[in-house]
N, C-alpha and C positions, 0 to 999 in steps of 0.2 A: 423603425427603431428596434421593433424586435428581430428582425432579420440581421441586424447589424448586432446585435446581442450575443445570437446563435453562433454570428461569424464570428464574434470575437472570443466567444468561452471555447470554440472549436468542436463542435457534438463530432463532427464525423472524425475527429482524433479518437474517440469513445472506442473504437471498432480496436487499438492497440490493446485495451481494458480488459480484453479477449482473454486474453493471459491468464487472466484471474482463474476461468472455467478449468484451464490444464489441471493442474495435479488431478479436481473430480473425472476429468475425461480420462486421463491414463489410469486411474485408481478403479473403473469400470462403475461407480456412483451417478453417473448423470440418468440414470435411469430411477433414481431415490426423489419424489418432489419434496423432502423434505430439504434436501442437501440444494436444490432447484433455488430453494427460498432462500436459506441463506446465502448461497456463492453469489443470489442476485442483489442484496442489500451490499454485497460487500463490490461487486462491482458499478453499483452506483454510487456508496460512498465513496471510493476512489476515481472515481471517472468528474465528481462535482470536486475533489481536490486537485485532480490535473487541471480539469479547466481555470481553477482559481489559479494556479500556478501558470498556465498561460498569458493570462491578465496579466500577472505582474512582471512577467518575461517581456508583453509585449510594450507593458508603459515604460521598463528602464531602456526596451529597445527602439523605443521610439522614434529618434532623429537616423539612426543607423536604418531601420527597416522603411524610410523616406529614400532613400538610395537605391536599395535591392528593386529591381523590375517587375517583382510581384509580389512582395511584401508591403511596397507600398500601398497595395489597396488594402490592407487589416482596415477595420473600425481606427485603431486610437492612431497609426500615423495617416491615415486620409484624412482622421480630422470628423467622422462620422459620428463617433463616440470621445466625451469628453474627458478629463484627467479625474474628474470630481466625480462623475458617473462611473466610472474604472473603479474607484475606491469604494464605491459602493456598491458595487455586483461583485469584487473583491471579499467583501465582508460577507454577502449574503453568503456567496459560493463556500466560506470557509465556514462559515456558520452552518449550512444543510449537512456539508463534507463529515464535520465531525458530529454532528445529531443524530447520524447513520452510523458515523462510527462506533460508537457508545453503545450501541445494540448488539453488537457486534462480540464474540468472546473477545476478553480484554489484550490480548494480543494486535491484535486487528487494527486498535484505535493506536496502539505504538507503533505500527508499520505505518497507517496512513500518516500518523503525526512525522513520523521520521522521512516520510518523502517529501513532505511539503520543509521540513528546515532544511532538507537534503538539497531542494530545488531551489530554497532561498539564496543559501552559499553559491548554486549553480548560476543562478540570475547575474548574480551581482560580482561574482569571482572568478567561479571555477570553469564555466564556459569559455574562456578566454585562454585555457593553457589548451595548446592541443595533446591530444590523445587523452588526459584527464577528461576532455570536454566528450567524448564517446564511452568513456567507462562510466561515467555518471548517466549518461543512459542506458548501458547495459544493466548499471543497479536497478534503476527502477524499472525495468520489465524484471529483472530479481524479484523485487519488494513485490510486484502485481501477483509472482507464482506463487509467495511466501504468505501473501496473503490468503490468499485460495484456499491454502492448505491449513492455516490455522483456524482461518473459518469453519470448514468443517471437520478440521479435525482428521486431514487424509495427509497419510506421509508424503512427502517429497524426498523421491529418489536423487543420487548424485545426480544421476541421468538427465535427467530435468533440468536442474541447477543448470549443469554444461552448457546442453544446448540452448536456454534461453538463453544465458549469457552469450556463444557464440556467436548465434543466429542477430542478436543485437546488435553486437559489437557489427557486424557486415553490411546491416543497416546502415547502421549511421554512418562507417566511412562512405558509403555510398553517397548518401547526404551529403558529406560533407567534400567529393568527388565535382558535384554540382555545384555549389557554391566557389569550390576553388575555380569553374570554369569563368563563375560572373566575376570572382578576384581578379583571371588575367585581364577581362574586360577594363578596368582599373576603377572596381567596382567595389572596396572591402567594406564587408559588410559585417564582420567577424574577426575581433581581434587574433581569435588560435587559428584562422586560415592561413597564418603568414609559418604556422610550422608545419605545414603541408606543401607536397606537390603531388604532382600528377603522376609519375612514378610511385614514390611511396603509397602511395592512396593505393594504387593496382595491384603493387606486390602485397601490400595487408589484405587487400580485399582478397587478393588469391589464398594467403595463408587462412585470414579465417573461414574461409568458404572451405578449401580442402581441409581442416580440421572438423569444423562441421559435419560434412557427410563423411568422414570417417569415423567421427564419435557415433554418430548415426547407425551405422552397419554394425559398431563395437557392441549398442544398445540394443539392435535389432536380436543378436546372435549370441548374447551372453544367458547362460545359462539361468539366473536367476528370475530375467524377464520372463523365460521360454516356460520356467515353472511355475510363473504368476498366473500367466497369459494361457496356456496351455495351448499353444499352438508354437510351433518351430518354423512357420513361413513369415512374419513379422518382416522378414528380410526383403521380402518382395515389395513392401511401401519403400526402399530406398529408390526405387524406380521415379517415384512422383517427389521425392528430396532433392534430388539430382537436377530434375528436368526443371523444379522452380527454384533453384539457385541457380541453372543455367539462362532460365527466362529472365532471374532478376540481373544478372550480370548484362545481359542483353539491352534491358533497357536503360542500364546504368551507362554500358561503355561504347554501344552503338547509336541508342536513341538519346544520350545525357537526359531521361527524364527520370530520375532519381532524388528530386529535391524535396517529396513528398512521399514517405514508403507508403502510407494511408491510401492519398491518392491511387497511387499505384494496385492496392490492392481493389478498393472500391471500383474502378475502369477498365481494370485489363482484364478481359476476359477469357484470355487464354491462361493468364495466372490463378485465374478463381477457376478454371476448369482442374487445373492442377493440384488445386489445394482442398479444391471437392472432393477428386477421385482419392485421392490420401487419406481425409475423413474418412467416405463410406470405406473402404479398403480395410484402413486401420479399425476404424469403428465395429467394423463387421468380424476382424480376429477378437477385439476385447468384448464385444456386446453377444455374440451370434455362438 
């Protein structure tokens, strides 16, 4: 039961939550334990509001995610986990989500509240139109950096904004890349896959990848950064930007394993070698 619990709130989605850390990592603060303490209640308050928002994704998608080839094994459509117990790990999840939130300076509990109604509409409406259905995830890696930063109180650069939204937006068509493949199989598991194809999916994914790293290089090389940061080599982490959008395209359009970015990052070990060297890299211009 409790494994079927875990599966079903998603912990290892937690790892997206990530987000939250940015603003104190670019703002050079992750070396303050007091900023430590907070950025961390605030990403466990949102991390027990995502998983509540999973739960309830996964009960209205219940008879749909009986279809899909490996969604069918979730807890509530295998059948592991009940509709009545759903509603009540539901309640607990939304009850811890906002106890944490409340702690929090009052900003904070209006971001987490505003993704959980955000995700409601998503559940029940707004996942169904396509390209709305991937802009509603770019928001909420938005809301995760917006959070961050009213937590502690550290500015968010446009910089930031962009790229999390970018970087998101490439995600998800990817995702959403993978499911159109189980669509040809005549397999719809997703009423917005019917305004997709395979084309369009490639030429967006190409546009926001090449927007990406060139917003990238604009950030690395702009004069304001250069006088934050005090270092004018910044430019040299587009090296490891480049090579993991070129690793995640790989495994999107030669291996189709793109139906899980999490996954993807937690397994591949050549992508965590990438996103390693780009931390200590970068880490080492803002901290050293």
């Amino acid at each position: 039961m409790i494994y079927a619990v875990l599966k079903l709130i998603r912990v290892h989605q937690w790892v997206k939550n990530g987000f939250v850390f940015a603003p104190v990592f670019f703002a050079s603060q992750l070396n303050q334990w007091t900023v430590w303490a907070q950025v961390t209640i605030a990403f466990f308050a949102f991390s027990l509001m995502a998983s509540c928002i999973y739960v309830i994704n996964d009960y209205v998608d219940i008879e749909r995610d009986r279809l899909h080839p490996t969604k069918c094994d979730r807890p509530l459509a295998s059948g592991a986990i009940s509709k009545p117990q759903a509603r009540w790990i539901v309640g607990i999840l939304l009850t811890m989500a906002v106890a944490l939130g409340v702690t929090l300076p009052s900003p904070g509990i209006v971001i987490i509240l505003g993704y959980f109604i955000m995700n409601i509409f998503y559940s029940f409406k707004l996942k169904h139109i396509a390209i709305i259905d991937i802009t509603i995830i770019a928001i909420g890696f938005l809301l995760r950096v917006f959070l961050g930063g009213v937590t502690t109180q550290v500015f968010i650069s446009h910089w930031l904004i962009m790229l999390t939204f970018l970087l998101a937006m490439f995600l998800g068509l990817a995702k959403r890349r993978d499911e159109y493949l189980i669509y040809l199989q005549g397999k719809s598991t997703r009423t917005s896959i019917e305004g997709y194809n395979i084309d369009f999916i490639n030429v967006a994914m190409m546009l926001t990848a090449s927007v990406t790293v060139v917003t990238y290089i604009m950030y690395t090389v702009s004069d304001e950064v250069i006088q934050r940061v005090g270092h004018s080599n910044l430019y040299i982490t587009t090296i490891f930007v480049v090579l993991g959008i070129l690793r995640y395209l790989q495994q999107t359009l030669v291996f189709t394993q793109s139906a899980s970015p999490t996954k993807i990052l937690l397994y591949d070990r050549f992508l965590q070698g990438i996103i390693g060297a780009w931390l200590i890299t970068f880490g080492y211009f803002l901290y050293l």
